[in-house]
VODONU-963468 format. One record per residue (C-alpha): residue in one letter; z negated, x negated, y. Coordinates in steps of 0.02 Angstrom, whole numbers, m for minus. Each point is the difference from the previous one (the first is absolute). Last residue first. Example, Ala and Ser with C-alpha at 12.3 -4.5 7.8 and 13.67 -1.06 7.14 Angstrom:
REM residues 2
> S	m357	m684	m53
> A	m33	69	m172
//
This chain:
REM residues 742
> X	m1098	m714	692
> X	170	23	111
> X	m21	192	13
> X	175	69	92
> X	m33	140	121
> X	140	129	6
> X	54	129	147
> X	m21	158	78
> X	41	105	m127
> X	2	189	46
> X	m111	147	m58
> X	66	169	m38
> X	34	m44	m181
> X	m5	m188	m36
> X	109	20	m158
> X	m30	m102	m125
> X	117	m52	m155
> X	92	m136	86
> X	m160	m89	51
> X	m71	6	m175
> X	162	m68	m60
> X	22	m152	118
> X	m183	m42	m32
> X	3	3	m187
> X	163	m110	12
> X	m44	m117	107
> X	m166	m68	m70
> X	m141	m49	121
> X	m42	m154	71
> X	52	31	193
> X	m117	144	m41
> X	55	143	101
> X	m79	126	106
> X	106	137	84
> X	m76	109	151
> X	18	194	12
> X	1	109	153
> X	m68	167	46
> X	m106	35	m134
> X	m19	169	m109
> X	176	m18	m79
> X	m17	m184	m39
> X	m161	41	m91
> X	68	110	m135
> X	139	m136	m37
> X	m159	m131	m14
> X	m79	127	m118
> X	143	m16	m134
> X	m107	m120	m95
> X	46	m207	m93
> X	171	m50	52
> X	m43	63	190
> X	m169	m83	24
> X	m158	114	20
> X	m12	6	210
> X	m116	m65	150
> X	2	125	160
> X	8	m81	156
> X	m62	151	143
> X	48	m47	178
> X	m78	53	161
> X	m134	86	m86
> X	m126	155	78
> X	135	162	0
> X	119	m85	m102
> X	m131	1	m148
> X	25	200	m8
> X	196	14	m33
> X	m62	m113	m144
> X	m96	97	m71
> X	111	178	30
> X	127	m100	m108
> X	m111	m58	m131
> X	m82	180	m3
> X	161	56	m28
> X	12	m28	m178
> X	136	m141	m65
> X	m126	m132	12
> X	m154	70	m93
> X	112	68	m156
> X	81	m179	m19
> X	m163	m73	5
> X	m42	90	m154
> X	m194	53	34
> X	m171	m84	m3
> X	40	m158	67
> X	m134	m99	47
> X	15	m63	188
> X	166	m64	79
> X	m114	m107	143
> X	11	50	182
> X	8	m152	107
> X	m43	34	210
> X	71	m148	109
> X	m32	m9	182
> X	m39	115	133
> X	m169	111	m68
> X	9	105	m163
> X	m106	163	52
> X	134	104	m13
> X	54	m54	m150
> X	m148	97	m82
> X	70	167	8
> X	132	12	m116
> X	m137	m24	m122
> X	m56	170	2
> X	179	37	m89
> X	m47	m28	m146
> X	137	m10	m158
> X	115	m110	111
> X	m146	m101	76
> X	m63	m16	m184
> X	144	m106	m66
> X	6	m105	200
> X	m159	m64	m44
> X	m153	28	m106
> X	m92	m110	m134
> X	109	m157	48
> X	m131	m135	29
> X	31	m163	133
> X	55	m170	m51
> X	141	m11	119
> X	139	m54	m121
> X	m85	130	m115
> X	1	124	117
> X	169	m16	62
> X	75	m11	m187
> X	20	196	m62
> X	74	8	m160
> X	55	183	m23
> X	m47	70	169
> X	126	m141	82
> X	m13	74	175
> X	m143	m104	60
> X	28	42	191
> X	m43	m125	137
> X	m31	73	169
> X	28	m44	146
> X	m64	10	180
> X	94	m121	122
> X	m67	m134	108
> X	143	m133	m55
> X	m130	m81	m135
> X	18	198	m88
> X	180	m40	m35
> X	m35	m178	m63
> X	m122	69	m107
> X	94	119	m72
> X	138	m109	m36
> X	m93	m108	m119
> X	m82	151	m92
> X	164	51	m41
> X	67	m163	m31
> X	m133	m46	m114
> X	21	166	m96
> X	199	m18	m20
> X	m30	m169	m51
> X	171	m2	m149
> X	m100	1	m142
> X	3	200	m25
> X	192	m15	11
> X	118	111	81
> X	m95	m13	166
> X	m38	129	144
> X	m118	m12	154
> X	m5	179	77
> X	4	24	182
> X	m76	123	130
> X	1	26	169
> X	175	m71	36
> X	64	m184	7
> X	158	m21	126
> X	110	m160	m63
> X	m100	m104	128
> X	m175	62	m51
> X	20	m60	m173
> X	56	m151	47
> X	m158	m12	117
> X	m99	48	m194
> X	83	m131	m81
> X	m15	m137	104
> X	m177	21	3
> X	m14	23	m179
> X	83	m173	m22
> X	m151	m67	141
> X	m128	61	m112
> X	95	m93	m142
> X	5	m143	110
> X	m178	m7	37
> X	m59	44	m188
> X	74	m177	m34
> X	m151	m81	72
> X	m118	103	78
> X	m15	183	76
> X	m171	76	101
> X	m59	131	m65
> X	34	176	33
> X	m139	141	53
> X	m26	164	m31
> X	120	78	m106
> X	m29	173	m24
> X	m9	56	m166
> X	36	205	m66
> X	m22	26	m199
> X	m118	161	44
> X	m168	m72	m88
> X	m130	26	127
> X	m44	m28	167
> X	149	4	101
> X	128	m138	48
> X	m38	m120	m138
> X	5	m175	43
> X	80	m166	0
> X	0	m188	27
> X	154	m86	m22
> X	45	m197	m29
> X	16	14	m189
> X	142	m147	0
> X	156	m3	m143
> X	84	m145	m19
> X	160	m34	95
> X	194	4	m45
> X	99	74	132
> X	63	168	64
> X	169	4	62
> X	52	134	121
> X	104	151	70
> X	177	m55	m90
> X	105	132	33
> X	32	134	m161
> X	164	m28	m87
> X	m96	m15	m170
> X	98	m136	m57
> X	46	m81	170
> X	m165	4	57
> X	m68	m81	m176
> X	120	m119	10
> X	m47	m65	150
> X	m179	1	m43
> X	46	m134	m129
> X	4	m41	m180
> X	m22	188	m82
> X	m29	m17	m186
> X	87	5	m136
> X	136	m193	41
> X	144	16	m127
> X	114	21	162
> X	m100	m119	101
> X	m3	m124	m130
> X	181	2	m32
> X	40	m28	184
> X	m125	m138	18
> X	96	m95	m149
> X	174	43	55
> X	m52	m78	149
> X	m78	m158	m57
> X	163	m18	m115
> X	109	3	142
> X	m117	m154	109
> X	1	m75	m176
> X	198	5	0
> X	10	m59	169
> X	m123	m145	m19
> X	112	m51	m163
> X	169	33	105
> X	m79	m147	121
> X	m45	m106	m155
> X	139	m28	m77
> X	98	m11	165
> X	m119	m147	12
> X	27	m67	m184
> X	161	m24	64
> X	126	104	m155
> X	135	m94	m100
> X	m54	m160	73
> X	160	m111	29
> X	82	m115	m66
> X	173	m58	100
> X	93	m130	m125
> X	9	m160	46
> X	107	m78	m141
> X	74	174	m55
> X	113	9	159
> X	68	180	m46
> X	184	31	m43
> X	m7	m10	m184
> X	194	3	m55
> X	37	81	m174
> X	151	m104	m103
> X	181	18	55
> X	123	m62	m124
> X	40	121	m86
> X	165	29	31
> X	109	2	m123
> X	m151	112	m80
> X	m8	88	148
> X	173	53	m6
> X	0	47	m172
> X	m131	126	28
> X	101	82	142
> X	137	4	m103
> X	m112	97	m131
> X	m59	102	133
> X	194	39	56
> X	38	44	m174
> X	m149	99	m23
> X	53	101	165
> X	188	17	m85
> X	m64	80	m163
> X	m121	117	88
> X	131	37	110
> X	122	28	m148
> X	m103	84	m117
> X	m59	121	147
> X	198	35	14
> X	28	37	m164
> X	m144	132	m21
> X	61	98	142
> X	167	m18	m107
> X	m74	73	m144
> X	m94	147	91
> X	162	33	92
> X	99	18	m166
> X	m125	108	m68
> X	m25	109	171
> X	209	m5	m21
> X	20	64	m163
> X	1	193	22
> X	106	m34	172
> X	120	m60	m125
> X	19	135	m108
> X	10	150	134
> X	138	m92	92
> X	111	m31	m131
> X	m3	177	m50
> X	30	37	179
> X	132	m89	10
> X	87	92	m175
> X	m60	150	101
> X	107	m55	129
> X	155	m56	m106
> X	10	189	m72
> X	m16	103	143
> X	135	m97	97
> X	150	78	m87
> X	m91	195	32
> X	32	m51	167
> X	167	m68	m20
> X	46	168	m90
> X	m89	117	157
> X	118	m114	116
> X	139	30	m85
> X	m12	164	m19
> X	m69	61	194
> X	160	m120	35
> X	133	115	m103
> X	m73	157	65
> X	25	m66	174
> X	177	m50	m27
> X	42	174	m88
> X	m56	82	140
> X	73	m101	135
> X	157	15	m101
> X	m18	204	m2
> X	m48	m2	187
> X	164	m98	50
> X	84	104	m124
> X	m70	155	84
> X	54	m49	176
> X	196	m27	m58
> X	6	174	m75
> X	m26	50	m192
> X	83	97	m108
> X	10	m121	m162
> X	m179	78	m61
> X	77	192	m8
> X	92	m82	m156
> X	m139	m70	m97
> X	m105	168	3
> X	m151	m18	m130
> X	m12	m174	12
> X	m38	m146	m140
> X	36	m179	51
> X	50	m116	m118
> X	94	136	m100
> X	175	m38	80
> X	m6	1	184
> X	179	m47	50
> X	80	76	m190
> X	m91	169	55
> X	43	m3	170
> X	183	m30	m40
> X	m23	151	m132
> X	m87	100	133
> X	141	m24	116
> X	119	66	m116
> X	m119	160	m26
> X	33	14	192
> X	191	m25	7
> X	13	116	m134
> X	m96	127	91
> X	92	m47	170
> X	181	56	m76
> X	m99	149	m69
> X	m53	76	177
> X	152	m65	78
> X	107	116	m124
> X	m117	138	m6
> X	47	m17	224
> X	168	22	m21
> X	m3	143	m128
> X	m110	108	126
> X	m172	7	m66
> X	m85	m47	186
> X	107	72	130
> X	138	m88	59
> X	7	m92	197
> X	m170	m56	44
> X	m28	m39	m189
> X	168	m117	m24
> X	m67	m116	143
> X	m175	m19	m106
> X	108	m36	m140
> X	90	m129	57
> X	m157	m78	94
> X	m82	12	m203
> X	162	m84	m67
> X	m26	m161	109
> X	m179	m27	m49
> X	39	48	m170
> X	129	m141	24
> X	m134	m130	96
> X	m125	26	m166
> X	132	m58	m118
> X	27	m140	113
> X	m185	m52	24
> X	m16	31	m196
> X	127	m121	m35
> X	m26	m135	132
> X	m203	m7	m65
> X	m125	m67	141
> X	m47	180	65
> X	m28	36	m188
> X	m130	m155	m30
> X	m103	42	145
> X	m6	193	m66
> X	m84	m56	m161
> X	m102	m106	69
> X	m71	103	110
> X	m25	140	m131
> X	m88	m109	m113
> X	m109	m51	130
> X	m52	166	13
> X	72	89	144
> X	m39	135	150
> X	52	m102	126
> X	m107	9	142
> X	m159	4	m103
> X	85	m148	m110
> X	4	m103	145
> X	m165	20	59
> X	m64	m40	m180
> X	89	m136	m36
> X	m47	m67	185
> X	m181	m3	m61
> X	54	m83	m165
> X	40	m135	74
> X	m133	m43	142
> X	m121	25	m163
> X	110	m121	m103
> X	8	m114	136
> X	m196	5	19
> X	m21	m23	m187
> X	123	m145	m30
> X	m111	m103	152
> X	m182	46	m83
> X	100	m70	m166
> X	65	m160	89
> X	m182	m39	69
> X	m76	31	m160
> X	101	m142	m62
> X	m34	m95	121
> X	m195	8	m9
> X	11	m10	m185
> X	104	m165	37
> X	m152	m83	126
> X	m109	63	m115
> X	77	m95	m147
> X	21	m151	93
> X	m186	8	82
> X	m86	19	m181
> X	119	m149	m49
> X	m56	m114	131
> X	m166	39	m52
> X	1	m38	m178
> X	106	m162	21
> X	181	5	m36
> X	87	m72	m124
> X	25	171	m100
> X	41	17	m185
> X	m184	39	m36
> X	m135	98	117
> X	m139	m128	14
> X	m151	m1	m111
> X	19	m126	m110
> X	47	m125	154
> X	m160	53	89
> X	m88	m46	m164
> X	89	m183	m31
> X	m55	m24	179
> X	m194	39	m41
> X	m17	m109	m144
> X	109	m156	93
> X	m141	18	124
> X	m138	m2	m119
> X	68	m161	m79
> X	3	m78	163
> X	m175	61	61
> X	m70	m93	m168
> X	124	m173	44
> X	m84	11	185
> X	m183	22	m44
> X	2	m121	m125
> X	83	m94	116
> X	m118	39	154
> X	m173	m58	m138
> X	82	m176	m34
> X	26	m46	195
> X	m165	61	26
> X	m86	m113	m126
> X	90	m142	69
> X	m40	34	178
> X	m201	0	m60
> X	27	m149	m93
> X	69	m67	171
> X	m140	71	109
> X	m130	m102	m131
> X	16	m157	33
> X	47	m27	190
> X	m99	137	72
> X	m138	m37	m102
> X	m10	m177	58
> X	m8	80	165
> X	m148	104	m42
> X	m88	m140	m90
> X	9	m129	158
> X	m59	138	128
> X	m146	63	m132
> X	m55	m197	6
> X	11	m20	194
> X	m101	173	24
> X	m134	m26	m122
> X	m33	m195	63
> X	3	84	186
> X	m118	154	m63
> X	m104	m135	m101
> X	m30	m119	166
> X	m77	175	83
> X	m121	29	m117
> X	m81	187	3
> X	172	47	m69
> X	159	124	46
> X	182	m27	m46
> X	157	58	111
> X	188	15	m82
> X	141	82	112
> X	135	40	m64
> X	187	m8	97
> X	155	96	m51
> X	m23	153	81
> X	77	148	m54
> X	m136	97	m105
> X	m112	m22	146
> X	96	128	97
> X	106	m82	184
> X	m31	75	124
> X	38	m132	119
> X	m118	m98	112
> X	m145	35	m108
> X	50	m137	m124
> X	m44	52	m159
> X	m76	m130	m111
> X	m41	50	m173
> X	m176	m24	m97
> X	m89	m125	m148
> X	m178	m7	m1
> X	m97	m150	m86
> X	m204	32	m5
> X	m7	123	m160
> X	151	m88	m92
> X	m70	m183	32
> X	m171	46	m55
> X	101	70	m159
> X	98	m140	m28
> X	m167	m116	m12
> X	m49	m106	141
> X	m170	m49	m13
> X	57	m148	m76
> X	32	m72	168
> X	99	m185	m9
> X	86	16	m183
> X	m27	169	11
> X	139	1	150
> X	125	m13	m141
> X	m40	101	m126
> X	0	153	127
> X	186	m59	30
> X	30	11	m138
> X	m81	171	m6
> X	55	71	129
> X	217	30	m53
> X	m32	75	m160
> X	m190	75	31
> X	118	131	113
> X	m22	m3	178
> X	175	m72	32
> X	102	125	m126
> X	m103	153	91
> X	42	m81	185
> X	195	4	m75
> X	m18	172	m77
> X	m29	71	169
> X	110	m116	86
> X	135	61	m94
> X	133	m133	80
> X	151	89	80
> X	170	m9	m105
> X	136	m114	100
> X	118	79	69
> X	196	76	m59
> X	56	141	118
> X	m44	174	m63
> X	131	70	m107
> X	122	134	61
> X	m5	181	m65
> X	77	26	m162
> X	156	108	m1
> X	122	m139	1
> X	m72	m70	m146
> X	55	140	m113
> X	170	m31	35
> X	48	m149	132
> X	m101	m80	111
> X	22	m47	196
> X	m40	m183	60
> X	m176	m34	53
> X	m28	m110	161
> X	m154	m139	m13
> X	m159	88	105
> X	m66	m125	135
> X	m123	m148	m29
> X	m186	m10	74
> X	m38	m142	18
> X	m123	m89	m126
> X	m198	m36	m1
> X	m31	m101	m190
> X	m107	106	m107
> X	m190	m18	m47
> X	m60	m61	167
> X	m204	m27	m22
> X	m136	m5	117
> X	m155	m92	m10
> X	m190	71	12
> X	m181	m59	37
> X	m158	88	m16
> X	m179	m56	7
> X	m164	102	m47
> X	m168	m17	73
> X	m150	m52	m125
> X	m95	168	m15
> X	m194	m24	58
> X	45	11	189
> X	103	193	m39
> X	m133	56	m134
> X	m148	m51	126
> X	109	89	130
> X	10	172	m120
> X	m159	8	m42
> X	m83	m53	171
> X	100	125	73
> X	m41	143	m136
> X	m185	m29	45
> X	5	5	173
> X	122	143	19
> X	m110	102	m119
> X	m174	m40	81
> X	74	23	178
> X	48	163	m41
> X	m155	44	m111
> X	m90	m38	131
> X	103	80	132
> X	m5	158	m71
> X	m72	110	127
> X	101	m101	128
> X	146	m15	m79
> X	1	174	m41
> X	m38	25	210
> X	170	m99	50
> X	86	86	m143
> X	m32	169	86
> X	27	m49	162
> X	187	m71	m43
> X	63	155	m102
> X	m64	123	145
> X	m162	85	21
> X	m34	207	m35
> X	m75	47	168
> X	m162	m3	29
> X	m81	180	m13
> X	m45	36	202
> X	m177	m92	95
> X	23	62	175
> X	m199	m40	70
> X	m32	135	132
> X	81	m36	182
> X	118	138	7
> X	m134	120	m22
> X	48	197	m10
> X	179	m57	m40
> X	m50	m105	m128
> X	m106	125	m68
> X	120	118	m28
> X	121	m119	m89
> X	m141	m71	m122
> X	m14	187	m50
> X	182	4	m73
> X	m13	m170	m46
> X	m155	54	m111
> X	85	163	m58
> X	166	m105	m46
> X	m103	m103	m107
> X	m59	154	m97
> X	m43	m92	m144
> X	81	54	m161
> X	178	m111	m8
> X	m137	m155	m48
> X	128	m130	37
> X	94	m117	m138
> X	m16	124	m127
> X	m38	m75	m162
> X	126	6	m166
> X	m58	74	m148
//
């Protein structure tokens, strides 16, 4: 269960409320307000300050830790040399290609020919291995046996040189450099000089094994990427259309570019066709033919014999025509005519019959030959049109054929092209791959006709600069700084384990009451003298006379003091109730405390002991509790007797309890009580059962005016933080809290 930060119960806004009014009634009154939450700086400053001890403990002791670790350590030396691996050569331009033919010509064109980059990855591996160290670890033992390979491993480090001038990646660079560490600086130089000597050795020994061993690998590689290629090309030539010489492609754009042609011609047939027979039609409309017909009658008005035969009938029809405007039809002359033209006429039919024969079969051949000079021009534009809307539909139907033959063609070879592609695809990555390990292996070649270059150590190795890896100075600088950070961390943790309160600060800032006063350590004085008010045994004592104060009893007097003109300045009423969550907390001392400081000012007051469970005033005064404030509440005869209390302080003891005190402080007699006492008391301090313990202290805050907070500086958190949560102060208002030091 988490705790509240503030007690959200007490009517702060009440106090500030009131605080207001009396400000404006005296502007010079004390102004003491709830401090203000402080900032990050002000906070640390006063956790240094209630920790300081273990602050300066901490940084203390983790200094002289960490510096006695730093002087006792013998200081390490480093040295280092640089190393070019690869001779520094201009940059040479691309050589020209010349163009490929077949299956080459499709590849794209090869990188120019360089020299393969050094893996410096493996390299630095290959040069930290036991291999190349421990030689060279055999020979320095001669002089420091110390030196095994693996001391040499774990203090030599091997790393790339970029120059930060380009940006250049450390993969490219063809420098190393190679820096070892020691606590003696003449074995870093006699480390460096020997690695130097074995490294370039190595260069010369063992880079042209390493060629060799290369050069073996890219034929294998070379003859087993040969045999694959001659696999793949003796597939593509499997699957290629047979009896052509063309490749796959250029025959899938032949035979489209010929189905394309020949559906041109057909789409060309079919629109003269359609022009065609459109004018067939019109013509036939206007002549009433079949193409039969106009045939037929074409071929008679081109016959001598029939064109003859058909001029006498001609001839004999104007005779008779004459012969009818002068006889009368069946007149001898006339019969005559008549038969002379139905010979003619069944003549004509035999000269039309041999003209037309039984090509073309009419119902009237004769009627066909008379035609006039416009209807033979129709009849041949007829016939002429019917004979292209034929010839045109034949070469159309001609066409059909080779097409789907195409088409055929078409459909087969598009079915084998993703196989075809596949297989040249695969050709062409067995080329490059082919060609690039052909270039390596020339490249391989080269350097071994070459290899004459051996690795060049371009640091002075005679003087070489050593150096101390870290100045014991720096050392200890970040050493202060890290104790300084671990001092912190260490005053932080305890305040946030920390049970108790640690300040009065936080106190105020938990509770979000103002500070009123601190109340310090002293041991307890008896320095009243007292007596009873009336004759008898009414639980009423008048203070008579105060002794004298000594030693630290001075300064608590002087706390109370402080308290009580605090009091004053945030506008104290005519009564108050001194609360506590804790019975430990010196709720009673402060009580009594304030009292007297109020009744030192002049004032009459009296002291209450509200606590009618455990009453404490009387004991801490050594005087009897037979009857106090129980019986006043059952009697009210009492009531009386404060009216002979003279200016001072008046204490009236709890007395034996004889009924719940619950039922005694919620009657009205309590009320009506206390509505009495402000008729002869300038202030009434009433001393209450602690909250975590009784509910009476909630009772009591309703028949006071104000309420005052004690707390322990000593006391838990947590208990105090939820007793304060859970009370409400009723009608009365909290002035402020006093923190107990003792």
């Amino acid at each position: 269960m988490s705790l509240p930060q503030k007690v959200p119960n007490l009517r702060v806004v009440d106090r500030e409320a009131r605080l207001l009014g009396d400000r404006q009634q005296n502007p010079l009154r004390f102004n003491t307000t709830k401090r203000s939450r402080k900032g990050g700086l002000q906070a640390f400053g006063e956790l240094c300050q209630r920790r300081w001890r273990l602050l300066s403990g901490t940084v203390l002791l983790s200094f002289l830790v960490m510096g006695g670790y730093v002087l006792w350590q013998p200081e390490m030396y480093e040295a280092y040399f640089r190393l070019l691996m690869e001779p520094v050569k201009e940059p040479q331009p691309a050589p020209t290609l010349t163009p490929r033919d077949g299956i080459a010509g499709t590849l794209p064109s090869p990188p120019p020919t360089t020299t393969p980059q050094v893996d410096l990855g493996s390299q630095i591996l290959v040069l930290e291995s036991d291999k190349v160290l421990a030689p060279i670890a055999q020979k320095l033992q001669q002089q420091y046996p110390h030196l095994t390979t693996r001391v040499l491993a774990e203090h030599l480090e091997i790393r790339p040189v970029v120059s930060s001038a380009t940006e250049q990646l450390p993969t490219q660079t063809k420098v190393l450099e190679v820096a070892y560490r020691d606590r003696q600086p003449e074995i870093v130089t006699a480390v460096l000089k020997a690695v130097a000597e074995a490294f370039v050795d190595y260069s010369q020994r063992d880079r042209q094994e390493q060629l060799n061993r290369t050069l073996e690998q890219l034929d294998k590689d070379i003859q087993q990427h040969l045999k694959e290629l001659e696999q793949l090309q003796q597939q593509l030539q499997g699957s290629q259309p047979q009896g052509t010489s063309l490749q796959p492609s250029e025959q899938l754009r032949f035979l489209t570019e010929q189905y394309r042609q020949i559906h041109s011609l057909r789409q060309a047939a079919r629109l003269k066709a359609v022009e065609a027979y459109g004018r067939f039609q019109g013509l036939q409309e206007q002549l009433k033919m079949t193409p039969a017909e106009a045939l037929a009658a074409a071929n008679l008005s081109t016959s001598p014999a029939y064109q003859q035969q058909l001029a006498r009938i001609q001839e004999l029809d104007q005779e008779i025509a004459k012969n009818l405007a002068i006889f009368h039809e069946g007149t001898p002359v006339l019969q005559a005519l008549e038969e002379q033209r139905r010979v003619l006429v069944e003549q004509l039919q035999a000269i039309a019959s041999q003209v037309i024969g039984e090509q073309y079969q009419v119902d009237n051949p004769t009627g066909l030959g008379f035609q006039g000079t416009v209807s033979q021009t129709l009849i041949t534009n007829y016939i002429t049109a019917w004979i292209e809307y034929e010839n045109q539909r034949r070469y159309d139907a001609e066409l059909a054929a080779p097409q789907a033959a195409v088409a055929q063609q078409l459909q087969q070879l598009s079915s084998q092209l993703p196989a075809i592609d596949r297989l040249e695809n695969q050709i062409r990555m067995a080329n490059l791959s082919l060609e690039m390990l052909n270039q390596a292996r020339q490249a391989v070649q080269l350097q071994l006709a070459q290899n004459n270059f051996a690795w060049q150590v371009l640091t002075d190795l005679e003087n070489p600069a050593v150096q101390p890896t870290f100045p014991r100075l720096l050392l200890l600088v970040l050493g202060a700084i890290a104790s300084l950070v671990l001092g912190v961390v260490a005053i932080y943790l305890a305040d946030a384990a920390a049970n108790t309160f640690v300040s009065p600060a936080q106190v105020e800032e938990a509770l979000g009451l103002p500070l009123l006063g601190k109340i310090p350590k002293a041991t307890p004085q008896t320095n009243l003298r007292l007596e009873r008010v009336v004759k008898g045994n009414s639980g009423l004592w008048q203070v008579t006379q105060v002794l004298p104060a000594v030693g630290e009893w001075v300064k608590l007097q002087e706390a109370f003091h402080h308290v009580f003109a605090n009091l004053q300045a945030v506008g104290l009423g005519h009564s108050l109730a001194v609360i506590s969550a804790l019975p430990t907390d010196g709720r009673t001392t402060v009580a009594l405390n304030l009292a007297l400081a109020a009744a030192g000012t002049g004032r009459r007051v009296l002291l209450i002991d509200g606590d009618l469970r455990r009453p404490q005033i009387h004991r801490y005064l050594g005087l009897t509790n037979e009857q106090g404030l129980a019986d006043w509440l059952i009697h009210r005869r009492h009531w009386y007797s404060v009216a002979q209390a003279r200016r001072g302080l008046a204490i009236l003891t709890a007395g034996e309890l004889r009924q719940q005190p619950m039922r005694l402080l919620s009657q009205d007699t309590i009320k009506q009580f206390m509505a009495h006492l402000k008729n002869y008391f300038d202030l009434v301090v009433v001393d209450t059962p602690p909250l975590t313990n009784f509910a009476d202290a909630k009772l009591w805050s309703g028949l006071v005016d104000q309420t005052l907070v004690v707390v322990n500086l000593k006391a838990p958190q947590q208990p105090v933080r939820l007793a304060l949560a859970d009370y409400s102060l009723g009608s009365g208002s909290a002035l402020g809290v006093v923190v107990n030091l003792a």
